[in-house]
N, CA, C and O atoms as CSV, one atom per row, in Angstrom:
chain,resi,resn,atom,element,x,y,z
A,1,UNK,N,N,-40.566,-12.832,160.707
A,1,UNK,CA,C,-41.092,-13.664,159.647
A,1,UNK,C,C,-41.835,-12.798,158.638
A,1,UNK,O,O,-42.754,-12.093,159.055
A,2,UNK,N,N,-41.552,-12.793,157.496
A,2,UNK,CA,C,-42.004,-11.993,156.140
A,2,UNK,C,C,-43.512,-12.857,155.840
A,2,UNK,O,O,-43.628,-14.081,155.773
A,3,UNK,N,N,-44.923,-11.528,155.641
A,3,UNK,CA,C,-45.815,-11.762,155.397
A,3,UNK,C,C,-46.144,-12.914,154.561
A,3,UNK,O,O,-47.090,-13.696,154.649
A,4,UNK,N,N,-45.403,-12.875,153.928
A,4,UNK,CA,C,-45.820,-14.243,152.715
A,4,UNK,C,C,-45.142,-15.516,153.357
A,4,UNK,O,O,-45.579,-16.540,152.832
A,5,UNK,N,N,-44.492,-15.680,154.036
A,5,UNK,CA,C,-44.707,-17.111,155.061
A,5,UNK,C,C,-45.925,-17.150,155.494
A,5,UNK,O,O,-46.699,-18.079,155.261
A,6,UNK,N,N,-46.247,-15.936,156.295
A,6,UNK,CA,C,-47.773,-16.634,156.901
A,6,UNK,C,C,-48.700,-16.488,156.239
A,6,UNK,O,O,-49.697,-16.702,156.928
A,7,UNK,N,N,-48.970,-16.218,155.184
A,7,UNK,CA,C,-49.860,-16.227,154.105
A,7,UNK,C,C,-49.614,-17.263,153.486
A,7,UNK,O,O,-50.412,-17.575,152.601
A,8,UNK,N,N,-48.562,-18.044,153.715
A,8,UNK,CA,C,-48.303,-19.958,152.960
A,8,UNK,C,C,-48.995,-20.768,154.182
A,8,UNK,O,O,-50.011,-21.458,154.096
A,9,UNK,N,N,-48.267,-20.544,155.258
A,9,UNK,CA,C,-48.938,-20.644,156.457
A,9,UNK,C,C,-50.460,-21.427,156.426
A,9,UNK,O,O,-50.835,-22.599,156.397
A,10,UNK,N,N,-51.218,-19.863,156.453
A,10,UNK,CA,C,-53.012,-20.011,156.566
A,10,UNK,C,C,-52.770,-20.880,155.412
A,10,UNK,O,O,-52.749,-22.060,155.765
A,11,UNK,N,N,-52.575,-20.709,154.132
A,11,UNK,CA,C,-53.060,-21.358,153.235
A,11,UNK,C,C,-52.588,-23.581,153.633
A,11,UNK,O,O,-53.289,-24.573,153.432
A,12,UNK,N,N,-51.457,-23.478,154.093
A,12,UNK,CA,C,-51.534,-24.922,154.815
A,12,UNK,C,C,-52.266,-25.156,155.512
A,12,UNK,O,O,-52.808,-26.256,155.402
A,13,UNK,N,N,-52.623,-24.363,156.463
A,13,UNK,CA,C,-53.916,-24.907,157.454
A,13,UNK,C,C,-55.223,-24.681,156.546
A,13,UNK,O,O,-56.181,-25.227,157.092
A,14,UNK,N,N,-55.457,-24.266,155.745
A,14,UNK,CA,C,-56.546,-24.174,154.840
A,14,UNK,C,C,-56.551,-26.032,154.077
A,14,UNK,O,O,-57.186,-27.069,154.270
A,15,UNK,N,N,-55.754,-25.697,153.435
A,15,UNK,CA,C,-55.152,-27.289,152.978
A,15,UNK,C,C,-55.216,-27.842,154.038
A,15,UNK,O,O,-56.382,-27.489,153.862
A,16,UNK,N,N,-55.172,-28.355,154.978
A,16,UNK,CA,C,-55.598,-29.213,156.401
A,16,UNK,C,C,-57.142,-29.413,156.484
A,16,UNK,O,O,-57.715,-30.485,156.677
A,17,UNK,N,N,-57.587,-28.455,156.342
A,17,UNK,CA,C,-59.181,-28.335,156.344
A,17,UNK,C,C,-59.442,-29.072,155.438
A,17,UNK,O,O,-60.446,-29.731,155.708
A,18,UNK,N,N,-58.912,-29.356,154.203
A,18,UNK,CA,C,-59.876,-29.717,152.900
A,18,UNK,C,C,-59.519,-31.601,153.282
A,18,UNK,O,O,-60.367,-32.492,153.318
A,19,UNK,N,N,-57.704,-31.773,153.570
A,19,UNK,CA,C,-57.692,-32.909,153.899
A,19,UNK,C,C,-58.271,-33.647,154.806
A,19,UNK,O,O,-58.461,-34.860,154.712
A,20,UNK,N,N,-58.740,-32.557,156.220
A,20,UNK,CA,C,-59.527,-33.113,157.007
A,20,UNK,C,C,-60.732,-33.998,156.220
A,20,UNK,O,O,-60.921,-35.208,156.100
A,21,UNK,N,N,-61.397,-32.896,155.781
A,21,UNK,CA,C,-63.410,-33.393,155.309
A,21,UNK,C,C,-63.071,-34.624,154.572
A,21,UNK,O,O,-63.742,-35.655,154.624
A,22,UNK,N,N,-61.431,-34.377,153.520
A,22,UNK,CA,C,-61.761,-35.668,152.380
A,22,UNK,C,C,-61.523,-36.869,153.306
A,22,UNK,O,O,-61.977,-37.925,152.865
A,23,UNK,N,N,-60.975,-36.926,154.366
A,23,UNK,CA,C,-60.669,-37.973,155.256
A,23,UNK,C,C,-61.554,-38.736,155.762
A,23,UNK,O,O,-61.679,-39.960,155.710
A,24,UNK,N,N,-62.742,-37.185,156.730
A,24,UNK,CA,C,-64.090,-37.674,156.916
A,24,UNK,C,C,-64.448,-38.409,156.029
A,24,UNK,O,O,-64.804,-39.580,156.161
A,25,UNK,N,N,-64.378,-37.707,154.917
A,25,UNK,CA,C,-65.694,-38.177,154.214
A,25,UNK,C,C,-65.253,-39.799,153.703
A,25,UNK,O,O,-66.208,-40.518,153.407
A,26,UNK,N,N,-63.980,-40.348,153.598
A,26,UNK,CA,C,-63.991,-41.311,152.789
A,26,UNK,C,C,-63.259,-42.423,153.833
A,26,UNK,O,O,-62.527,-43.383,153.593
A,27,UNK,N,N,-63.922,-41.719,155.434
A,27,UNK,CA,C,-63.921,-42.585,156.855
A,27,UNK,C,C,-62.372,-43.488,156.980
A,27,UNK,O,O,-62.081,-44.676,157.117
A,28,UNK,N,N,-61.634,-42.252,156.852
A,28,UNK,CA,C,-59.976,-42.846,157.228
A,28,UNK,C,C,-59.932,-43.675,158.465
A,28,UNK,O,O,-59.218,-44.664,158.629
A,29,UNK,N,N,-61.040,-43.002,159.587
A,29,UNK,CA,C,-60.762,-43.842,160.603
A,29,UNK,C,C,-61.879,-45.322,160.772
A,29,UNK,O,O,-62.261,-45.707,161.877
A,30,UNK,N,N,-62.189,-45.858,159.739
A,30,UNK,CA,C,-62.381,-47.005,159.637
A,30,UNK,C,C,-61.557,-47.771,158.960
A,30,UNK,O,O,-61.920,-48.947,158.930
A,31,UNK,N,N,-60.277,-47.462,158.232
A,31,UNK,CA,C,-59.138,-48.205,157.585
A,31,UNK,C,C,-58.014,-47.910,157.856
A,31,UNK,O,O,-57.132,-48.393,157.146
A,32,UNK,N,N,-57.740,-47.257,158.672
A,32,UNK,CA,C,-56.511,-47.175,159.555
A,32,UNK,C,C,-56.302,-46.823,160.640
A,32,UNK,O,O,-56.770,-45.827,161.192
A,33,UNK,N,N,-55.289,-47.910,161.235
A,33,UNK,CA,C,-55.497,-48.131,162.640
A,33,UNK,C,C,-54.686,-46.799,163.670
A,33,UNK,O,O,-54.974,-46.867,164.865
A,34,UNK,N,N,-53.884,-45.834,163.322
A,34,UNK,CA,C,-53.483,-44.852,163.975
A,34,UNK,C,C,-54.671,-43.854,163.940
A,34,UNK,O,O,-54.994,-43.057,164.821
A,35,UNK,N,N,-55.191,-44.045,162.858
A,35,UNK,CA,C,-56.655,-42.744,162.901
A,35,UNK,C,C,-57.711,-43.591,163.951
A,35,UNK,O,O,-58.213,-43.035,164.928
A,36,UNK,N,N,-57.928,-44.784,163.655
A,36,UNK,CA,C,-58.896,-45.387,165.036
A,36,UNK,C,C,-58.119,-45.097,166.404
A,36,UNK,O,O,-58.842,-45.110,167.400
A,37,UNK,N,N,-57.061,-44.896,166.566
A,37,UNK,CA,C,-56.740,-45.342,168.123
A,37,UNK,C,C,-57.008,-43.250,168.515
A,37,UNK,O,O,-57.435,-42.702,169.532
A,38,UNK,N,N,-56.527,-42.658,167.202
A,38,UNK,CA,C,-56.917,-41.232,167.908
A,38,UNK,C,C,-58.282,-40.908,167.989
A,38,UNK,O,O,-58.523,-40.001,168.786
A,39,UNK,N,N,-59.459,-41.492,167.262
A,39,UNK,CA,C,-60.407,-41.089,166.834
A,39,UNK,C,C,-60.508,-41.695,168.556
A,39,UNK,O,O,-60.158,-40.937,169.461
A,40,UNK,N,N,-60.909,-42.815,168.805
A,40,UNK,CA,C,-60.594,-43.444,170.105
A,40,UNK,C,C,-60.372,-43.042,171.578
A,40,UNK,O,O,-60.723,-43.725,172.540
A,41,UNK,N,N,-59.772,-41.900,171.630
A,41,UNK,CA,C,-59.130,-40.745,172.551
A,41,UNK,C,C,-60.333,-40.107,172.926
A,41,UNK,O,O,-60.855,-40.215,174.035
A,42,UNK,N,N,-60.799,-39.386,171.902
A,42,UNK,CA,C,-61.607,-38.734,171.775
A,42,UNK,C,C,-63.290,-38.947,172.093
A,42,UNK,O,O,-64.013,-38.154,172.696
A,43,UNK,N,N,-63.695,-40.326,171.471
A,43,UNK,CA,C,-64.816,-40.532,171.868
A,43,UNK,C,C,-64.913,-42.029,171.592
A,43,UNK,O,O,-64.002,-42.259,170.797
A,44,UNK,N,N,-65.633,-43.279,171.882
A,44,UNK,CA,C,-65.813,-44.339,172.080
A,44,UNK,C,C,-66.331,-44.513,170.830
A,44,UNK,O,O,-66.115,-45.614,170.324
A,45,UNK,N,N,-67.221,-43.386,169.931
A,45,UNK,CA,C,-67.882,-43.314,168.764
A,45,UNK,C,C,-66.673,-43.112,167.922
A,45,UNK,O,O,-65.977,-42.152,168.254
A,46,UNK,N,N,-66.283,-43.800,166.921
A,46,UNK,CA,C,-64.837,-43.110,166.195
A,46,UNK,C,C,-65.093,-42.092,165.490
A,46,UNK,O,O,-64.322,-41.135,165.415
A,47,UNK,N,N,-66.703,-42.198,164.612
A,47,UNK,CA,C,-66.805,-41.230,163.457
A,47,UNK,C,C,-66.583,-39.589,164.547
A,47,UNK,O,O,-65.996,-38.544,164.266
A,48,UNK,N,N,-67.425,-40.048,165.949
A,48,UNK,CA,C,-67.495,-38.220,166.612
A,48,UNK,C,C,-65.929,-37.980,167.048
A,48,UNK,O,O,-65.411,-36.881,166.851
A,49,UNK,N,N,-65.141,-39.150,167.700
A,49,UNK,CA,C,-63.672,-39.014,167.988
A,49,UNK,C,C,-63.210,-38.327,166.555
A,49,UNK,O,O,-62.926,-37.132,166.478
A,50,UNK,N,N,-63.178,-39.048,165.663
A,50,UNK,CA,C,-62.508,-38.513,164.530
A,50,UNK,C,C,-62.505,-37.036,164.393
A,50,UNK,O,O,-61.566,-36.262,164.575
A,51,UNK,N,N,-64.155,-36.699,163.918
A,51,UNK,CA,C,-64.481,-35.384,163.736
A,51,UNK,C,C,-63.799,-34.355,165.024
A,51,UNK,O,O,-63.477,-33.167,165.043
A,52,UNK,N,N,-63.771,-35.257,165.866
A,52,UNK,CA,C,-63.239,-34.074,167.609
A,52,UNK,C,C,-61.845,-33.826,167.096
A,52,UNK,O,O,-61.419,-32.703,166.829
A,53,UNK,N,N,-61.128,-34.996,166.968
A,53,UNK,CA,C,-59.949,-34.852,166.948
A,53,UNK,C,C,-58.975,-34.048,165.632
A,53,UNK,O,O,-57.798,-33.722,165.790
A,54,UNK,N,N,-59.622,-33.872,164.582
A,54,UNK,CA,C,-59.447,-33.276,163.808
A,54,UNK,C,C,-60.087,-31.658,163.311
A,54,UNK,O,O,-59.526,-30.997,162.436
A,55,UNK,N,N,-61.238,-31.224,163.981
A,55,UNK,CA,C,-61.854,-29.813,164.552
A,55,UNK,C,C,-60.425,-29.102,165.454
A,55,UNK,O,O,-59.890,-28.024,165.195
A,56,UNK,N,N,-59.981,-30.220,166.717
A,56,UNK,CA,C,-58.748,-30.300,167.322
A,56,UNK,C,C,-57.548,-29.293,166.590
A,56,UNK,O,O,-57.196,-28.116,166.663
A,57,UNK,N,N,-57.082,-30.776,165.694
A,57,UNK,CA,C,-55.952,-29.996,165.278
A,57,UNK,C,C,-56.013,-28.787,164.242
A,57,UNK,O,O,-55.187,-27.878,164.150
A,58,UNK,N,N,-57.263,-28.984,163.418
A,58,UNK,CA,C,-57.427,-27.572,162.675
A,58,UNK,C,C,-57.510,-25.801,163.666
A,58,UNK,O,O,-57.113,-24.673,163.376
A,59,UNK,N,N,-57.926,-26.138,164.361
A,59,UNK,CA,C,-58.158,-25.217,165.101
A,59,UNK,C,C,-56.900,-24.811,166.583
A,59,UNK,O,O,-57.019,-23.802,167.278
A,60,UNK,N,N,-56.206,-25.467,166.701
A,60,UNK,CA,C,-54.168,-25.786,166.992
A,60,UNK,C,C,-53.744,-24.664,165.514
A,60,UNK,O,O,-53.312,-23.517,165.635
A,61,UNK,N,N,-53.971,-25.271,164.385
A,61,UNK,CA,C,-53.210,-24.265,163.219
A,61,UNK,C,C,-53.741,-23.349,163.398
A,61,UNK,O,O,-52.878,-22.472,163.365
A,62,UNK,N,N,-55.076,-22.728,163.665
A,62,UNK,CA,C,-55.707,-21.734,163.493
A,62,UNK,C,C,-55.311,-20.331,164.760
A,62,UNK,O,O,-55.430,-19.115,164.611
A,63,UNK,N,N,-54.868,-21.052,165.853
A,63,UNK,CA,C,-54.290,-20.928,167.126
A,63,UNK,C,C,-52.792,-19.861,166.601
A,63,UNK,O,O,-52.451,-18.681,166.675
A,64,UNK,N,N,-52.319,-21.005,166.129
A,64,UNK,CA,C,-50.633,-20.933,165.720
A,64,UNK,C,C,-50.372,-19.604,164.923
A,64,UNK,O,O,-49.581,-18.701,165.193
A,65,UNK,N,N,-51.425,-19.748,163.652
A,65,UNK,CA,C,-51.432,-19.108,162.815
A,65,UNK,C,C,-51.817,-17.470,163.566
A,65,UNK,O,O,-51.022,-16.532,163.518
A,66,UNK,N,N,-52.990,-17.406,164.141
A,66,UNK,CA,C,-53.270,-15.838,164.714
A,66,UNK,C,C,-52.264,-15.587,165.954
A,66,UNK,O,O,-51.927,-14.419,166.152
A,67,UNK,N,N,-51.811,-16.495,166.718
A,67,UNK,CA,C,-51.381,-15.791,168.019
A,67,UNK,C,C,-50.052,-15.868,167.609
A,67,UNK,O,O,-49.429,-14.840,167.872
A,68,UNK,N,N,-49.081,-17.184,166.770
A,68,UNK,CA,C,-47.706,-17.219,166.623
A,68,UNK,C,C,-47.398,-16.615,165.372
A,68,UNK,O,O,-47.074,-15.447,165.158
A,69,UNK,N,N,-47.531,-17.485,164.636
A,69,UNK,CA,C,-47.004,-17.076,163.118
A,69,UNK,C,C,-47.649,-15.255,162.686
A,69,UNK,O,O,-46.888,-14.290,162.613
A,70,UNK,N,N,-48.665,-15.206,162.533
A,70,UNK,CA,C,-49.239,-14.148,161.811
A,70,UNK,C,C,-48.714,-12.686,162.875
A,70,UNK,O,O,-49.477,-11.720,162.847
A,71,UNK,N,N,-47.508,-12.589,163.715
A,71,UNK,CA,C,-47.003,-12.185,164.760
A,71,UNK,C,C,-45.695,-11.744,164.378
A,71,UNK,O,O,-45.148,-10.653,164.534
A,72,UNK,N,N,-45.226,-13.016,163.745
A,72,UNK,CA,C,-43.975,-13.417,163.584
A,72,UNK,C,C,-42.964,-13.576,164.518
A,72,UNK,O,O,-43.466,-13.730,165.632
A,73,UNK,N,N,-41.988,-13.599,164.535
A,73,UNK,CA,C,-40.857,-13.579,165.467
A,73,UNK,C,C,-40.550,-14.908,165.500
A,73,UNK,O,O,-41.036,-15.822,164.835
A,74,UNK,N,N,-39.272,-14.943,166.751
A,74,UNK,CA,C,-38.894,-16.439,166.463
A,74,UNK,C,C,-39.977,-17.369,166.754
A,74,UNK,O,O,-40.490,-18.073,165.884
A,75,UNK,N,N,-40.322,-17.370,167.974
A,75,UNK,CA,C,-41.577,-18.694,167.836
A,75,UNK,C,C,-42.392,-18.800,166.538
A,75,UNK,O,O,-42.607,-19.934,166.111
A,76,UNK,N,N,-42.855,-17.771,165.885
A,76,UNK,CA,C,-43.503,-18.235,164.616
A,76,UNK,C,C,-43.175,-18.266,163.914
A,76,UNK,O,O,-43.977,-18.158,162.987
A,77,UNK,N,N,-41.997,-18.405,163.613
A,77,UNK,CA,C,-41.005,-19.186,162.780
A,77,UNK,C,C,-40.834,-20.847,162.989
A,77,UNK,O,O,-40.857,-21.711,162.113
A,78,UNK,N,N,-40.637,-21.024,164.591
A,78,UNK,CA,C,-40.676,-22.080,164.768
A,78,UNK,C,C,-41.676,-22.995,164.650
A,78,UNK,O,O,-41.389,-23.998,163.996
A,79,UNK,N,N,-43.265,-22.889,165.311
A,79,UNK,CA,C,-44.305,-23.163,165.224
A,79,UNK,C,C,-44.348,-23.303,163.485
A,79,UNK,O,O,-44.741,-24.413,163.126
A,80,UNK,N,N,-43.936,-22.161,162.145
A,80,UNK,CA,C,-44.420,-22.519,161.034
A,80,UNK,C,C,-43.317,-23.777,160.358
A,80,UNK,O,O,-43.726,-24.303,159.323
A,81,UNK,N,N,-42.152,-24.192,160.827
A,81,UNK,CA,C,-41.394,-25.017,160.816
A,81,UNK,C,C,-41.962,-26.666,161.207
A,81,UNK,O,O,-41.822,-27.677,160.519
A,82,UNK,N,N,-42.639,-26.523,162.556
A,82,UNK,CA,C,-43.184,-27.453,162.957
A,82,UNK,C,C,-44.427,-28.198,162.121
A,82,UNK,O,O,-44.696,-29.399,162.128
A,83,UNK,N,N,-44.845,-27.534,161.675
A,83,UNK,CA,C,-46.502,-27.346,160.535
A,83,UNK,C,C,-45.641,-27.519,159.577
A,83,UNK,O,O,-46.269,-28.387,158.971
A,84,UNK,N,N,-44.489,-27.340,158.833
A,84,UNK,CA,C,-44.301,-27.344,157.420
A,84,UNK,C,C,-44.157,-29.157,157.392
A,84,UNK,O,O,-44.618,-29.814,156.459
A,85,UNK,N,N,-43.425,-29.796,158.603
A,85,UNK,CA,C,-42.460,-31.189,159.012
A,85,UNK,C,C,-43.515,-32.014,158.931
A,85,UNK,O,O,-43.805,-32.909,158.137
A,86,UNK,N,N,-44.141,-31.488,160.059
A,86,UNK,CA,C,-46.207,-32.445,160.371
A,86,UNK,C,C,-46.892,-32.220,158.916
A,86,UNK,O,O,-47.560,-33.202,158.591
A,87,UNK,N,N,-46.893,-31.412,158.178
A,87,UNK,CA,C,-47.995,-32.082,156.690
A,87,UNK,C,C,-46.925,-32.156,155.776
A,87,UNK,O,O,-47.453,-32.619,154.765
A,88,UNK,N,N,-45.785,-31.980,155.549
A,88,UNK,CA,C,-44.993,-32.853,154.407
A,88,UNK,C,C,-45.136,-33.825,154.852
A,88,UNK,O,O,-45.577,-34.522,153.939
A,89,UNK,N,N,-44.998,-34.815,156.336
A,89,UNK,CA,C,-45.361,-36.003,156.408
A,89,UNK,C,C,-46.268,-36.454,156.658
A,89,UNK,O,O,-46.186,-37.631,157.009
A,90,UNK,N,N,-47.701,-35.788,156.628
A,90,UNK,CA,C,-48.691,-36.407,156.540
A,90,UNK,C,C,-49.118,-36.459,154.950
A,90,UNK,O,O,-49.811,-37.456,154.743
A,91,UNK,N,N,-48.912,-35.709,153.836
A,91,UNK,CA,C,-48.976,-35.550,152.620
A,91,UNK,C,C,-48.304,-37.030,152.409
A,91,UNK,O,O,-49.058,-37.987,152.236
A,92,UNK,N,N,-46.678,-37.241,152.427
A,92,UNK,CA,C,-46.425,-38.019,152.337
A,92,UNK,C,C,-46.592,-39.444,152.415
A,92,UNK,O,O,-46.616,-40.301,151.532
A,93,UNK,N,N,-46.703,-39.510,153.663
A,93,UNK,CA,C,-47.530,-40.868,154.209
A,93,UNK,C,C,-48.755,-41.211,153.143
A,93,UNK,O,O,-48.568,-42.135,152.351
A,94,UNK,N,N,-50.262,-40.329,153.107
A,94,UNK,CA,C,-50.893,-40.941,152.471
A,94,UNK,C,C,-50.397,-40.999,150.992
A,94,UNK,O,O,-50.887,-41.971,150.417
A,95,UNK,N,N,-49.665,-40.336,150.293
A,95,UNK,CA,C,-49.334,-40.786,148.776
A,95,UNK,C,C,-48.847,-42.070,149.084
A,95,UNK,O,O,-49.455,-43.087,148.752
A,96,UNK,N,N,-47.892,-42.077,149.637
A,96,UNK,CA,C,-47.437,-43.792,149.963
A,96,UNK,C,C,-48.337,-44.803,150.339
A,96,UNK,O,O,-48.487,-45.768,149.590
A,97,UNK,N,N,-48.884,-44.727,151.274
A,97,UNK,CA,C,-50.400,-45.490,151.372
A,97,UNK,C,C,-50.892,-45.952,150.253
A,97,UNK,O,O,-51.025,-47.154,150.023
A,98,UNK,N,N,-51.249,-44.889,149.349
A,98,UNK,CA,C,-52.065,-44.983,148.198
A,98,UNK,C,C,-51.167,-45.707,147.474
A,98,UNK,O,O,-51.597,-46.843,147.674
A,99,UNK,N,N,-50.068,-45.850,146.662
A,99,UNK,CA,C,-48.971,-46.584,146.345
A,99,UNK,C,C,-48.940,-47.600,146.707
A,99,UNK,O,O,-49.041,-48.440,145.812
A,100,UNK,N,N,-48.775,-48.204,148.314
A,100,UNK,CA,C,-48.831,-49.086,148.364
A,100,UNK,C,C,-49.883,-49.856,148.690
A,100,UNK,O,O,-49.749,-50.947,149.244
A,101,UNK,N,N,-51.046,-49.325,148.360
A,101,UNK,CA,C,-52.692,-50.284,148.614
A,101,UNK,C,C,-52.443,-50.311,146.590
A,101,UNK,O,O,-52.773,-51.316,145.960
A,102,UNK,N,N,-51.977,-49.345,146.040
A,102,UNK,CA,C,-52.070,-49.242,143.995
A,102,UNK,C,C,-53.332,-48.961,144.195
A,102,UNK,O,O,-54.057,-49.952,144.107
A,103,UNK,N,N,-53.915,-47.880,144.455
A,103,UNK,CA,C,-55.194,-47.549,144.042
A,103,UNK,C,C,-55.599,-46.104,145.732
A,103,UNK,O,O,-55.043,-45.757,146.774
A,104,UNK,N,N,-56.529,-45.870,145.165
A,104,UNK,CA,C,-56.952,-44.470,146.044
A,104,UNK,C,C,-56.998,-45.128,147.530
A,104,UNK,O,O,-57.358,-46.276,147.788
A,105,UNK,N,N,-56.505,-44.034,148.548
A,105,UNK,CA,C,-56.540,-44.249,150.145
A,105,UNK,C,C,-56.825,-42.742,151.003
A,105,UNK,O,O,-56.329,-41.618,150.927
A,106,UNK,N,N,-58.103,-43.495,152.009
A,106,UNK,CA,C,-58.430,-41.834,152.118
A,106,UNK,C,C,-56.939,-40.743,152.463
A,106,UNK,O,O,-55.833,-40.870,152.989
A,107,UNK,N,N,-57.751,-39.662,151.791
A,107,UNK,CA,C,-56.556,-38.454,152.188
A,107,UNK,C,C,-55.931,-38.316,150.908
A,107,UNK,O,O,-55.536,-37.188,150.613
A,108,UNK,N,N,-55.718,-39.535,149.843
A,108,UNK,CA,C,-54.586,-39.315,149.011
A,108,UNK,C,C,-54.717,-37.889,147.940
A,108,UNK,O,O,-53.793,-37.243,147.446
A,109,UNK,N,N,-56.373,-37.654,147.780
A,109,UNK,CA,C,-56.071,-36.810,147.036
A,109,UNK,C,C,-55.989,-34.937,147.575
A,109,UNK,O,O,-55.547,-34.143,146.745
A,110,UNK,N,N,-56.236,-34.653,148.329
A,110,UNK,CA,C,-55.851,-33.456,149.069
A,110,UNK,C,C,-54.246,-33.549,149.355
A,110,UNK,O,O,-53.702,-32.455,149.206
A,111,UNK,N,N,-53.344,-34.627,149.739
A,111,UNK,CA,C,-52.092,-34.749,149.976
A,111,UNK,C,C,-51.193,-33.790,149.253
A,111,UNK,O,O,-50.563,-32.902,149.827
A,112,UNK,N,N,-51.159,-34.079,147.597
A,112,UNK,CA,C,-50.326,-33.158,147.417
A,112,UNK,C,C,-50.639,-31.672,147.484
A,112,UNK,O,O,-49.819,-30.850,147.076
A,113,UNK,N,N,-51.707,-31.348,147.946
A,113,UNK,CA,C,-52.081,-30.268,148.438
A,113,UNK,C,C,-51.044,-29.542,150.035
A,113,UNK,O,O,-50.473,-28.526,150.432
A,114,UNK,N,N,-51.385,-30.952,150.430
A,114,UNK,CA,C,-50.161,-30.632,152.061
A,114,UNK,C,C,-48.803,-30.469,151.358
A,114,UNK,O,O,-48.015,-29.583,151.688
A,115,UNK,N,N,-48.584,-31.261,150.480
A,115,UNK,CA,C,-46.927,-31.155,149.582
A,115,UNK,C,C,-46.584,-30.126,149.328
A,115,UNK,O,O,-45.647,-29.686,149.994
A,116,UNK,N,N,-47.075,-29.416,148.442
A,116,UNK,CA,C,-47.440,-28.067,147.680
A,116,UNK,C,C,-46.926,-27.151,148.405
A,116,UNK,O,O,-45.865,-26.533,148.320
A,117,UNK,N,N,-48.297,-27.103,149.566
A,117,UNK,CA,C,-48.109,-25.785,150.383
A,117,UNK,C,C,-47.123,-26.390,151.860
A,117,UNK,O,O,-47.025,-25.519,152.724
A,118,UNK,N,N,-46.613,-27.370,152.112
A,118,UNK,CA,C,-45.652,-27.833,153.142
A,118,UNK,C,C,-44.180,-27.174,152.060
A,118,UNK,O,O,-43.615,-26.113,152.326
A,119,UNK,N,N,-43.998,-27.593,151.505
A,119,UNK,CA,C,-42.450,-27.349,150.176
A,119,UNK,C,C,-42.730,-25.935,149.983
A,119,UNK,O,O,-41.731,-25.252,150.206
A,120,UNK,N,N,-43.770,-25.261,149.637
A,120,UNK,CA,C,-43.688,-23.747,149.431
A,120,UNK,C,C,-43.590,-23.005,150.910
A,120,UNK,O,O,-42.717,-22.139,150.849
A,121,UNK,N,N,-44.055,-23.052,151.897
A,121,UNK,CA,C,-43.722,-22.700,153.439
A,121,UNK,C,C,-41.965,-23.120,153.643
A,121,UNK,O,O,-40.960,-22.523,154.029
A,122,UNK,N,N,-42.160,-23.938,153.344
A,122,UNK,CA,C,-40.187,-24.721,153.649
A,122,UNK,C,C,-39.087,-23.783,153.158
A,122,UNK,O,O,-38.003,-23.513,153.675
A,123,UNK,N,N,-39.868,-23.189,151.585
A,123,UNK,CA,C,-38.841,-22.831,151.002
A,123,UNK,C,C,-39.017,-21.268,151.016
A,123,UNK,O,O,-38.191,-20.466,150.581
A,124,UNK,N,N,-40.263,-20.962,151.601
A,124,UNK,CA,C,-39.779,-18.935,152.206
A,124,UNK,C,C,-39.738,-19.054,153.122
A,124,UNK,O,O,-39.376,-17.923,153.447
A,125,UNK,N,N,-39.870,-19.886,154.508
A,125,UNK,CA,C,-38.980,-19.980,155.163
A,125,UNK,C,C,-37.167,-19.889,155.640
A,125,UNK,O,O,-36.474,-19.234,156.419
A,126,UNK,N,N,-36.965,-21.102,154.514
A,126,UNK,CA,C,-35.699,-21.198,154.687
A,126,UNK,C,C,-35.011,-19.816,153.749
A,126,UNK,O,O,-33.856,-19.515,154.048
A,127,UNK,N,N,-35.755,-18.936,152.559
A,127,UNK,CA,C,-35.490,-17.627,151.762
A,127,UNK,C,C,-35.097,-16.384,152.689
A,127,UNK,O,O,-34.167,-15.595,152.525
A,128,UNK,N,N,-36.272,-16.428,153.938
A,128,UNK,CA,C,-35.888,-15.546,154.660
A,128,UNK,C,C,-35.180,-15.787,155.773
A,128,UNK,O,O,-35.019,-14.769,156.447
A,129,UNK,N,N,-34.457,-17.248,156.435
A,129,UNK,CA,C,-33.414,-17.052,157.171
A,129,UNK,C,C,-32.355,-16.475,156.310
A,129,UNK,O,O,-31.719,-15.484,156.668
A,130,UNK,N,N,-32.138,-17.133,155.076
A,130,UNK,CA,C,-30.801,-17.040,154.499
A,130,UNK,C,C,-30.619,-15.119,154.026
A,130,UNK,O,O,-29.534,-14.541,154.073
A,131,UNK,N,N,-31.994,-14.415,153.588
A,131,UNK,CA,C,-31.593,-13.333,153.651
A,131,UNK,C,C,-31.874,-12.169,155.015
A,131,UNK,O,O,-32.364,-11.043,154.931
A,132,UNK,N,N,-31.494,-12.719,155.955
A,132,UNK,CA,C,-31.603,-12.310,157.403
A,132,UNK,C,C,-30.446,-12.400,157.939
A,132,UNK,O,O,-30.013,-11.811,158.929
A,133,UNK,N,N,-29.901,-13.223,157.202
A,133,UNK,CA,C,-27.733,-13.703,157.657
A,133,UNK,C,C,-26.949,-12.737,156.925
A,133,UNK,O,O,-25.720,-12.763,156.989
């Protein structure tokens, strides 16, 4: 895997971070019910579940990123494949959300942030299979 994947990489899990806080902050898991049932998992309190569960997965990318991707080889290829699929559709999802509430929904505005850097990972990804064939 060519440095500048995992340098799109960190920068998605960076973008994860920012979507995390705006999430916190504008308490996703008091208006939607898949963020309550994970926040839920985690702790009986949703706001501390939330915060657990999302420290969680930032720190899964952060994982990925030093031990797989920033490594390279096939698994971190795969692992940055997996991360590109999981925030194009979490990007996605909340723009749609927001669309369909017509007006702001937490997450919406960091999203195209996951877009951005999910579509720019996708596409040196898929640059350096094709010049690897």
């Amino acid at each position: 895997m060519e440095r500048r994947s995992a340098r799109v990489f960190l920068a998605l899990i960076i973008a994860q971070v920012a979507h995390s806080i705006e999430e916190y902050a504008f308490r996703l898991y008091e208006v939607f019910e898949p963020a309550r049932l994970v926040s839920s998992l985690f702790s009986r309190d949703l706001e501390r579940g939330f915060v657990a569960a999302n420290v969680a997965l930032v720190l899964f990318g952060f994982w990925c990123y030093f031990t797989r991707v920033r490594r390279g080889g096939g698994q971190g290829r795969a692992w940055a494949w997996f991360w590109t699929i999981l925030e194009a559709g979490n990007g996605t999802g909340h723009v749609a959300l927001a669309a369909a509430r017509g007006g702001y929904f937490p997450g919406a505005a960091t999203a195209p942030l996951l877009l951005v850097c999910s579509g720019w990972l996708g596409i040196t990804l898929a640059r350096t299979r094709d010049s690897a064939a």
